[in-house]
N, C-alpha and C positions, 0 to 999 in steps of 0.2 A: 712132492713140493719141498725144496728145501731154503731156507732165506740165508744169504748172506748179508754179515753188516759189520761194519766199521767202525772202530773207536764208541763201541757200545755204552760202555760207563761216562763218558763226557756228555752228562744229560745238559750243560751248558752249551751248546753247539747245538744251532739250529740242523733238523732232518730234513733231510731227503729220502724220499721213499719213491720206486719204482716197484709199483705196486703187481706187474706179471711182465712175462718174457718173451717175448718170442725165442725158440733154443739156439738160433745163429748167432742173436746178437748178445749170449749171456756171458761167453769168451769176452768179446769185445770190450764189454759194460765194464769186467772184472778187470782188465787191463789196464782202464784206465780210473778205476776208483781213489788209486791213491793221491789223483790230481786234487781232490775233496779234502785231503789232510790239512788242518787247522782250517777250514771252512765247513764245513756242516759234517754231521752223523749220515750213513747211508744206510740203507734197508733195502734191501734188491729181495724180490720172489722171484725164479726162478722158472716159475710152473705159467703157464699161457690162462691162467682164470680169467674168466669174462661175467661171474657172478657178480652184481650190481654189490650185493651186502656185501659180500667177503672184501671185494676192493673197499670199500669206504671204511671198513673195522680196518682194512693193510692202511690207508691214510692215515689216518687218526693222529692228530698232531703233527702231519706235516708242513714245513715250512714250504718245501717243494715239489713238484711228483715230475715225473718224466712219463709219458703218458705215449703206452707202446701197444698199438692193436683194440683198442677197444673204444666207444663210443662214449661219451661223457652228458648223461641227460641233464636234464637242465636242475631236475632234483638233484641228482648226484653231484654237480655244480655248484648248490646251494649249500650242499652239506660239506664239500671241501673248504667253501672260500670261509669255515668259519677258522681258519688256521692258515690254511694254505695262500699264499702269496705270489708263485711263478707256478705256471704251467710249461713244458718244456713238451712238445708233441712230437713222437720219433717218427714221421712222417709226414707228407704235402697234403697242400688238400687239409689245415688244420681247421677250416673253418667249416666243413661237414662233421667235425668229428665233435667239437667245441663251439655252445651257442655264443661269439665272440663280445655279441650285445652285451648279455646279464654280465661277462666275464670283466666288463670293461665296468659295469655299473659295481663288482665286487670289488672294483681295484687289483685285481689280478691281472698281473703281466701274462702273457699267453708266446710263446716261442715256436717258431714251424722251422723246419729243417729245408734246404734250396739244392737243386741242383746233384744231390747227393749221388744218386743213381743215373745218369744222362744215359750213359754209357752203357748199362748193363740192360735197361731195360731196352733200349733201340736194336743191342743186339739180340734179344729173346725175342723181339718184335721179327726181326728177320729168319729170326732160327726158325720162327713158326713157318714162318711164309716158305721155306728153306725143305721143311718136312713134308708142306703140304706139296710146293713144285717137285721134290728130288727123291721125297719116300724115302729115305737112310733107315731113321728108326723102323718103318716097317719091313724093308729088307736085311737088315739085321736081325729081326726077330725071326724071320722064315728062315736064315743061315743057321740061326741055333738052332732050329728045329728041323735041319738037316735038307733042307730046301735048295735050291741053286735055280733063280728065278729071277733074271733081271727085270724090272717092273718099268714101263715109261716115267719121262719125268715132261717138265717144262721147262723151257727158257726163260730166265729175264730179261736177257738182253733185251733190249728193243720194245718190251713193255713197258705200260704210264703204268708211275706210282702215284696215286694220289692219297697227297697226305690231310687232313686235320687236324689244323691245329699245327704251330712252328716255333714251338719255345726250342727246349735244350733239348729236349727228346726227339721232337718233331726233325729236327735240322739233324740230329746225327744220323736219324734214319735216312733224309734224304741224301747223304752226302754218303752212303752206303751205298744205295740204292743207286744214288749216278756212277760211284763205281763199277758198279753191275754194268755198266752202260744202256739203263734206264732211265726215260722222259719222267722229270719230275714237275708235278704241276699237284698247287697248295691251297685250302682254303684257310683262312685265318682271319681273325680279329683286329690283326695289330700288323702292318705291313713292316716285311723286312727285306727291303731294297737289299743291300747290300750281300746280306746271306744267299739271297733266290738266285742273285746277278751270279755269285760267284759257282753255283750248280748249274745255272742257265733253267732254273727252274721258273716254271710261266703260273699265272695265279686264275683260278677257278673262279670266274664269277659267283656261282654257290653253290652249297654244299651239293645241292641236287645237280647241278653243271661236272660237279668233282665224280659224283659215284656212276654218273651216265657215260663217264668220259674213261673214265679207269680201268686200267686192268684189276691193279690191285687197289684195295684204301685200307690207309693207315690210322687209326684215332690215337689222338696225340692232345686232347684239351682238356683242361682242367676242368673237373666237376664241381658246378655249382648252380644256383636256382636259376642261371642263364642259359646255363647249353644242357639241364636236365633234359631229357626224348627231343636232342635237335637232329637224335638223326631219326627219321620218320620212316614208315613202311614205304610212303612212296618214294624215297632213295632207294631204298634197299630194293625195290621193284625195278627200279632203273636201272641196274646194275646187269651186264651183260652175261650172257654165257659163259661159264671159265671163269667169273671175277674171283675174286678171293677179300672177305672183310677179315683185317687184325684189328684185335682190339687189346692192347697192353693199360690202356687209360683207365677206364671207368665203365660199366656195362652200365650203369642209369644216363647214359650218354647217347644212347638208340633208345627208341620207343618201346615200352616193355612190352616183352612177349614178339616184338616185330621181325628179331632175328631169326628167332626156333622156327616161327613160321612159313620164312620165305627160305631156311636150307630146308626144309619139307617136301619142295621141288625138285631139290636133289640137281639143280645144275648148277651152284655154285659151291666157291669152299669158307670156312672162317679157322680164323686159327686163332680162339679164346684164352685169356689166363686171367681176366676179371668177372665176376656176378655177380645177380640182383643179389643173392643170396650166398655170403660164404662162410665157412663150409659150405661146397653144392652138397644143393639137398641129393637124395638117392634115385628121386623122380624127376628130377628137373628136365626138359624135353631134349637142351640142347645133351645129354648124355646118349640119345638115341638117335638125333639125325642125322643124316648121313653125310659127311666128306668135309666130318670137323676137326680137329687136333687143340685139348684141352690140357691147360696145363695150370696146376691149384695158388694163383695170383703169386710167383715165383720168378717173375721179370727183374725184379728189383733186387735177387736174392743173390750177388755173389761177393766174396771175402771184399772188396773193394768198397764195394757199397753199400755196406752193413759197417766195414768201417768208419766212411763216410758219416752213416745215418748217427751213428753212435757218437762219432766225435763234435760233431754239430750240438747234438742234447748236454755233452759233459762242457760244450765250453757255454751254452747258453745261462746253463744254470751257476756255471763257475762265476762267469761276468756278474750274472744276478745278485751273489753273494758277494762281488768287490766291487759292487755299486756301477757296473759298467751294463752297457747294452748290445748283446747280440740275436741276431736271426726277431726280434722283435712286431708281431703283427699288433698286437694290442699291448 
Protein backbone atom coordinates (compact mmCIF):
# COMPACT_ATOMS: atom_id res chain seq x y z
CA UNK A 1 0.00 0.00 0.00
CA UNK A 2 1.36 3.24 -0.64
CA UNK A 3 -0.70 6.79 -0.20
CA UNK A 4 0.03 9.65 -2.16
CA UNK A 5 -1.02 13.16 -1.09
CA UNK A 6 -0.89 16.80 -1.84
CA UNK A 7 0.05 20.00 -0.37
CA UNK A 8 0.22 17.95 3.09
CA UNK A 9 1.22 20.90 5.42
CA UNK A 10 -1.82 23.21 4.40
CA UNK A 11 -3.91 21.78 7.27
CA UNK A 12 -6.07 24.92 6.17
CA UNK A 13 -7.56 23.26 3.04
CA UNK A 14 -10.34 21.16 3.26
CA UNK A 15 -9.38 17.02 2.27
CA UNK A 16 -10.05 14.83 0.06
CA UNK A 17 -9.40 11.38 0.69
CA UNK A 18 -9.87 8.35 -1.78
CA UNK A 19 -9.70 6.03 0.38
CA UNK A 20 -8.59 2.53 -2.19
CA UNK A 21 -7.98 2.02 -5.84
CA UNK A 22 -8.52 0.15 -8.22
CA UNK A 23 -4.62 -0.13 -10.04
CA UNK A 24 -6.05 1.24 -13.75
CA UNK A 25 -7.45 4.06 -12.43
CA UNK A 26 -4.40 5.15 -10.03
CA UNK A 27 -2.39 6.62 -13.38
CA UNK A 28 -5.55 8.44 -14.04
CA UNK A 29 -6.36 9.74 -10.47
CA UNK A 30 -2.48 11.00 -10.34
CA UNK A 31 -2.88 12.99 -13.63
CA UNK A 32 -5.22 14.87 -12.61
CA UNK A 33 -4.59 15.76 -8.84
CA UNK A 34 -3.16 18.99 -9.60
CA UNK A 35 -6.79 20.20 -10.83
CA UNK A 36 -7.28 20.24 -6.63
CA UNK A 37 -4.29 22.94 -6.14
CA UNK A 38 -5.58 25.79 -3.93
CA UNK A 39 -8.98 23.77 -3.31
CA UNK A 40 -8.66 20.94 -0.95
CA UNK A 41 -5.65 18.46 0.37
CA UNK A 42 -5.67 14.98 -1.38
CA UNK A 43 -5.02 11.58 0.17
CA UNK A 44 -5.12 8.88 -2.48
CA UNK A 45 -4.47 4.85 -1.10
CA UNK A 46 -3.31 3.29 -3.76
CA UNK A 47 -4.02 -0.39 -2.69
CA UNK A 48 -7.79 -2.04 -3.49
CA UNK A 49 -8.79 -2.50 0.70
CA UNK A 50 -12.25 -3.28 1.09
CA UNK A 51 -11.80 -3.60 5.15
CA UNK A 52 -14.81 -1.58 6.66
CA UNK A 53 -12.24 -0.17 9.60
CA UNK A 54 -9.28 0.44 7.71
CA UNK A 55 -11.42 2.64 5.25
CA UNK A 56 -13.09 4.77 7.86
CA UNK A 57 -9.54 5.33 10.16
CA UNK A 58 -8.27 6.43 5.64
CA UNK A 59 -11.54 8.90 6.08
CA UNK A 60 -11.21 10.40 9.14
CA UNK A 61 -11.77 14.08 8.62
CA UNK A 62 -12.59 14.04 5.37
CA UNK A 63 -14.24 16.87 3.71
CA UNK A 64 -14.78 14.59 0.49
CA UNK A 65 -13.99 10.82 -0.52
CA UNK A 66 -14.27 9.56 -3.95
CA UNK A 67 -15.76 6.22 -3.42
CA UNK A 68 -14.12 3.56 -5.99
CA UNK A 69 -15.24 -0.36 -5.65
CA UNK A 70 -16.62 -0.82 -2.44
CA UNK A 71 -20.04 -0.78 -0.69
CA UNK A 72 -20.73 1.99 1.79
CA UNK A 73 -22.98 0.44 4.82
CA UNK A 74 -25.31 2.44 6.32
CA UNK A 75 -22.87 2.30 9.64
CA UNK A 76 -20.13 3.25 7.59
CA UNK A 77 -22.32 6.11 6.41
CA UNK A 78 -22.95 7.24 9.60
CA UNK A 79 -19.56 7.47 10.70
CA UNK A 80 -18.41 9.45 7.40
CA UNK A 81 -21.17 12.06 7.45
CA UNK A 82 -19.66 13.22 10.80
CA UNK A 83 -17.07 15.23 8.60
CA UNK A 84 -17.58 14.22 5.31
CA UNK A 85 -19.75 16.46 3.06
CA UNK A 86 -19.71 15.05 -0.92
CA UNK A 87 -19.58 11.73 -1.86
CA UNK A 88 -18.18 11.40 -5.38
CA UNK A 89 -18.97 7.30 -6.50
CA UNK A 90 -16.48 6.32 -9.36
CA UNK A 91 -19.16 4.25 -10.88
CA UNK A 92 -23.13 3.75 -12.06
CA UNK A 93 -25.48 2.17 -10.34
CA UNK A 94 -24.55 4.65 -7.14
CA UNK A 95 -27.54 4.02 -5.47
CA UNK A 96 -26.70 0.12 -4.67
CA UNK A 97 -23.46 1.05 -3.48
CA UNK A 98 -24.88 4.22 -1.28
CA UNK A 99 -28.12 4.14 1.14
CA UNK A 100 -29.26 7.55 -0.84
CA UNK A 101 -32.13 8.09 1.86
CA UNK A 102 -29.83 8.39 5.28
CA UNK A 103 -27.28 10.18 2.66
CA UNK A 104 -29.80 12.95 1.87
CA UNK A 105 -31.18 12.97 5.76
CA UNK A 106 -26.90 13.62 6.60
CA UNK A 107 -26.91 16.50 4.20
CA UNK A 108 -24.42 14.77 1.96
CA UNK A 109 -24.20 15.57 -1.56
CA UNK A 110 -23.85 11.94 -3.21
CA UNK A 111 -22.24 12.26 -7.22
CA UNK A 112 -22.48 9.05 -9.71
CA UNK A 113 -20.57 9.17 -12.88
CA UNK A 114 -22.93 8.72 -16.63
CA UNK A 115 -22.26 7.43 -19.55
CA UNK A 116 -18.58 6.90 -18.99
CA UNK A 117 -18.06 3.58 -20.38
CA UNK A 118 -20.90 3.18 -23.35
CA UNK A 119 -18.56 2.06 -25.56
CA UNK A 120 -16.19 -0.26 -23.90
CA UNK A 121 -18.50 -2.24 -22.19
CA UNK A 122 -20.96 -2.95 -25.59
CA UNK A 123 -17.93 -3.88 -27.14
CA UNK A 124 -16.66 -6.65 -24.36
CA UNK A 125 -20.45 -7.51 -24.63
CA UNK A 126 -19.74 -8.57 -28.21
CA UNK A 127 -16.25 -9.74 -27.78
CA UNK A 128 -17.86 -12.37 -25.58
CA UNK A 129 -20.56 -13.26 -27.89
CA UNK A 130 -17.61 -13.00 -30.55
CA UNK A 131 -15.58 -15.95 -28.51
CA UNK A 132 -18.37 -17.81 -27.92
CA UNK A 133 -19.56 -17.86 -32.02
CA UNK A 134 -15.78 -17.83 -33.53
CA UNK A 135 -13.45 -19.66 -30.78
CA UNK A 136 -10.28 -17.17 -31.45
CA UNK A 137 -9.10 -17.46 -27.92
CA UNK A 138 -9.60 -21.12 -27.89
CA UNK A 139 -7.76 -21.60 -31.17
CA UNK A 140 -5.18 -19.66 -30.30
CA UNK A 141 -4.36 -21.43 -27.25
CA UNK A 142 -4.28 -24.89 -29.26
CA UNK A 143 -1.72 -22.97 -31.86
CA UNK A 144 0.65 -22.36 -29.05
CA UNK A 145 0.42 -25.55 -28.01
CA UNK A 146 1.36 -26.64 -31.49
CA UNK A 147 -2.10 -27.70 -32.67
CA UNK A 148 -3.41 -26.94 -36.30
CA UNK A 149 -7.19 -27.53 -35.79
CA UNK A 150 -9.76 -25.33 -37.31
CA UNK A 151 -12.69 -25.52 -34.83
CA UNK A 152 -16.38 -24.52 -36.34
CA UNK A 153 -17.77 -21.31 -35.56
CA UNK A 154 -21.32 -19.56 -36.09
CA UNK A 155 -22.77 -16.83 -38.00
CA UNK A 156 -24.55 -13.67 -36.99
CA UNK A 157 -25.71 -12.66 -39.76
CA UNK A 158 -29.20 -13.15 -39.99
CA UNK A 159 -29.56 -13.92 -36.26
CA UNK A 160 -32.11 -11.87 -33.61
CA UNK A 161 -30.36 -10.10 -31.04
CA UNK A 162 -32.47 -9.47 -28.27
CA UNK A 163 -31.49 -6.82 -26.08
CA UNK A 164 -32.49 -5.73 -22.30
CA UNK A 165 -32.72 -2.80 -21.51
CA UNK A 166 -31.77 0.43 -24.36
CA UNK A 167 -29.81 3.11 -22.57
CA UNK A 168 -26.22 3.92 -23.87
CA UNK A 169 -25.05 0.49 -23.62
CA UNK A 170 -28.01 -1.26 -24.80
CA UNK A 171 -28.11 1.08 -28.21
CA UNK A 172 -24.33 0.71 -28.97
CA UNK A 173 -24.74 -2.99 -28.85
CA UNK A 174 -27.51 -3.00 -31.00
CA UNK A 175 -26.14 -0.71 -33.58
CA UNK A 176 -23.21 -3.25 -33.70
CA UNK A 177 -25.18 -6.04 -33.82
CA UNK A 178 -27.27 -4.58 -36.94
CA UNK A 179 -23.97 -4.00 -38.41
CA UNK A 180 -23.41 -7.68 -38.19
CA UNK A 181 -26.56 -7.70 -40.37
CA UNK A 182 -28.49 -8.87 -37.34
CA UNK A 183 -32.65 -8.52 -36.49
CA UNK A 184 -32.55 -6.47 -33.45
CA UNK A 185 -35.59 -6.67 -31.42
CA UNK A 186 -35.64 -4.86 -27.55
CA UNK A 187 -37.34 -5.03 -24.33
CA UNK A 188 -37.26 -1.86 -22.28
CA UNK A 189 -38.76 0.58 -19.81
CA UNK A 190 -38.67 3.55 -21.42
CA UNK A 191 -39.53 3.51 -25.38
CA UNK A 192 -36.98 4.98 -27.84
CA UNK A 193 -38.83 5.57 -31.05
CA UNK A 194 -36.25 7.25 -32.74
CA UNK A 195 -33.13 5.09 -31.86
CA UNK A 196 -35.13 1.49 -32.69
CA UNK A 197 -36.52 3.35 -36.04
CA UNK A 198 -33.08 4.09 -36.98
CA UNK A 199 -31.76 0.11 -36.46
CA UNK A 200 -35.12 -0.97 -37.86
CA UNK A 201 -35.20 -2.69 -34.52
CA UNK A 202 -38.84 -4.15 -33.41
CA UNK A 203 -39.75 -4.17 -29.62
CA UNK A 204 -40.41 -7.42 -27.45
CA UNK A 205 -43.62 -7.52 -25.81
CA UNK A 206 -41.67 -9.06 -22.73
CA UNK A 207 -39.04 -10.02 -21.44
CA UNK A 208 -40.29 -13.68 -21.64
CA UNK A 209 -41.45 -12.84 -25.55
CA UNK A 210 -37.58 -11.49 -25.96
CA UNK A 211 -35.65 -14.72 -24.74
CA UNK A 212 -38.24 -17.24 -26.63
CA UNK A 213 -37.63 -15.23 -29.77
CA UNK A 214 -33.72 -14.84 -29.69
CA UNK A 215 -30.85 -16.10 -30.74
CA UNK A 216 -28.79 -14.14 -28.68
CA UNK A 217 -29.93 -11.84 -25.34
CA UNK A 218 -28.10 -9.05 -24.21
CA UNK A 219 -28.72 -7.48 -20.53
CA UNK A 220 -28.28 -3.98 -20.54
CA UNK A 221 -30.48 -2.63 -17.27
CA UNK A 222 -29.62 -1.02 -14.63
CA UNK A 223 -29.70 -2.74 -11.11
CA UNK A 224 -32.02 -1.91 -8.69
CA UNK A 225 -35.08 -3.14 -6.31
CA UNK A 226 -37.09 -3.09 -9.66
CA UNK A 227 -35.40 -5.31 -12.20
CA UNK A 228 -33.60 -7.46 -9.12
CA UNK A 229 -34.39 -11.67 -10.41
CA UNK A 230 -36.54 -10.07 -13.48
CA UNK A 231 -34.99 -12.42 -15.57
CA UNK A 232 -36.61 -15.61 -14.11
CA UNK A 233 -35.96 -19.51 -14.77
CA UNK A 234 -38.64 -19.57 -16.84
CA UNK A 235 -37.06 -17.20 -19.57
CA UNK A 236 -34.18 -18.74 -19.38
CA UNK A 237 -36.20 -22.19 -20.02
CA UNK A 238 -37.55 -20.37 -23.01
CA UNK A 239 -34.67 -19.91 -24.56
CA UNK A 240 -33.89 -22.09 -27.78
CA UNK A 241 -31.22 -24.46 -28.68
CA UNK A 242 -27.84 -22.63 -29.62
CA UNK A 243 -29.10 -19.34 -27.54
CA UNK A 244 -26.51 -17.62 -26.08
CA UNK A 245 -27.23 -15.20 -22.60
CA UNK A 246 -24.46 -11.98 -22.28
CA UNK A 247 -24.71 -10.51 -19.36
CA UNK A 248 -22.17 -7.26 -19.03
CA UNK A 249 -24.97 -5.40 -16.50
CA UNK A 250 -25.63 -6.95 -13.35
CA UNK A 251 -25.82 -10.84 -12.33
CA UNK A 252 -28.65 -10.03 -9.45
CA UNK A 253 -30.55 -9.04 -12.71
CA UNK A 254 -31.47 -13.16 -13.36
CA UNK A 255 -32.96 -15.14 -10.67
CA UNK A 256 -30.23 -16.34 -8.47
CA UNK A 257 -28.85 -19.61 -8.95
CA UNK A 258 -31.32 -19.86 -12.40
CA UNK A 259 -28.39 -19.50 -14.87
CA UNK A 260 -25.69 -22.15 -13.50
CA UNK A 261 -28.84 -24.31 -13.63
CA UNK A 262 -30.21 -24.08 -16.92
CA UNK A 263 -26.25 -24.04 -18.83
CA UNK A 264 -26.27 -27.71 -16.87
CA UNK A 265 -28.11 -28.88 -19.94
CA UNK A 266 -25.37 -28.12 -21.79
CA UNK A 267 -27.49 -26.81 -24.94
CA UNK A 268 -26.91 -23.31 -24.63
CA UNK A 269 -24.01 -20.75 -24.18
CA UNK A 270 -23.43 -17.47 -21.74
CA UNK A 271 -20.70 -15.23 -21.91
CA UNK A 272 -20.44 -13.72 -18.09
CA UNK A 273 -18.23 -10.85 -16.75
CA UNK A 274 -20.74 -9.82 -13.63
CA UNK A 275 -21.52 -12.03 -10.22
CA UNK A 276 -23.57 -12.63 -7.33
CA UNK A 277 -20.29 -12.79 -5.76
CA UNK A 278 -17.02 -10.86 -6.76
CA UNK A 279 -14.23 -11.91 -6.59
CA UNK A 280 -16.00 -15.41 -7.82
CA UNK A 281 -15.67 -17.44 -5.32
CA UNK A 282 -13.57 -20.85 -6.28
CA UNK A 283 -16.79 -23.02 -6.08
CA UNK A 284 -19.08 -20.99 -7.69
CA UNK A 285 -21.07 -23.60 -10.31
CA UNK A 286 -20.99 -21.32 -13.27
CA UNK A 287 -16.78 -22.09 -13.07
CA UNK A 288 -17.87 -25.59 -14.08
CA UNK A 289 -20.60 -25.59 -16.60
CA UNK A 290 -20.20 -26.10 -19.62
CA UNK A 291 -20.14 -23.64 -22.93
CA UNK A 292 -19.46 -20.50 -20.78
CA UNK A 293 -16.77 -17.77 -21.32
CA UNK A 294 -16.06 -15.83 -18.05
CA UNK A 295 -14.36 -12.76 -17.86
CA UNK A 296 -13.58 -10.96 -14.01
CA UNK A 297 -16.31 -7.84 -14.37
CA UNK A 298 -13.61 -6.09 -17.01
CA UNK A 299 -16.17 -4.68 -19.62
CA UNK A 300 -15.74 -1.33 -18.34
CA UNK A 301 -12.00 -1.61 -18.06
CA UNK A 302 -10.22 0.11 -21.07
CA UNK A 303 -7.74 3.48 -21.04
CA UNK A 304 -10.89 5.50 -22.43
CA UNK A 305 -13.12 4.72 -19.85
CA UNK A 306 -11.30 4.66 -16.79
CA UNK A 307 -10.40 8.14 -18.11
CA UNK A 308 -13.69 8.87 -18.47
CA UNK A 309 -14.66 7.30 -15.01
CA UNK A 310 -12.03 9.35 -13.39
CA UNK A 311 -12.59 12.68 -14.86
CA UNK A 312 -16.23 12.79 -14.03
CA UNK A 313 -15.17 12.09 -9.92
CA UNK A 314 -12.20 15.11 -10.20
CA UNK A 315 -14.78 17.48 -11.77
CA UNK A 316 -17.62 16.37 -9.50
CA UNK A 317 -15.80 17.06 -6.37
CA UNK A 318 -13.87 20.12 -8.14
CA UNK A 319 -17.41 21.91 -8.70
CA UNK A 320 -18.38 20.80 -5.02
CA UNK A 321 -15.44 22.76 -3.71
CA UNK A 322 -16.47 26.09 -6.08
CA UNK A 323 -19.97 25.88 -4.94
CA UNK A 324 -21.09 24.49 -8.37
CA UNK A 325 -23.04 21.15 -9.26
CA UNK A 326 -22.08 18.25 -11.29
CA UNK A 327 -23.20 14.52 -12.02
CA UNK A 328 -25.49 15.22 -8.75
CA UNK A 329 -28.07 12.42 -7.64
CA UNK A 330 -28.67 13.47 -4.14
Amino acid sequence: MSVIETTPSREGLPLLVIPNCVPVMVKAFRALLPEFDGLCRVRLFTDTMLDEDILARRMKGADAVIVVGFHVSDDLLKTMSQTVRCIAFGGTGVDNYVNLEKAHEYGMRICNIVHYGDAAVAEHAIALLMEITRRVGEMNADMHEGEWQPLNGTELYGKTMGIVGFGGIGQWVARIAHGFGMHVKVWSHHPHVEEMQQIQAASAESIHDLFESSDVVSLHLAYNRHTKGIVTADDLAALRKGAIVINTARAELIEKGALAHRLEKGDIFAGLDVFDTEPMPEVDPLRVVPNTILTPHAAWCTDQAVHNAVRQCVDSIRDFYAGKATNVVV
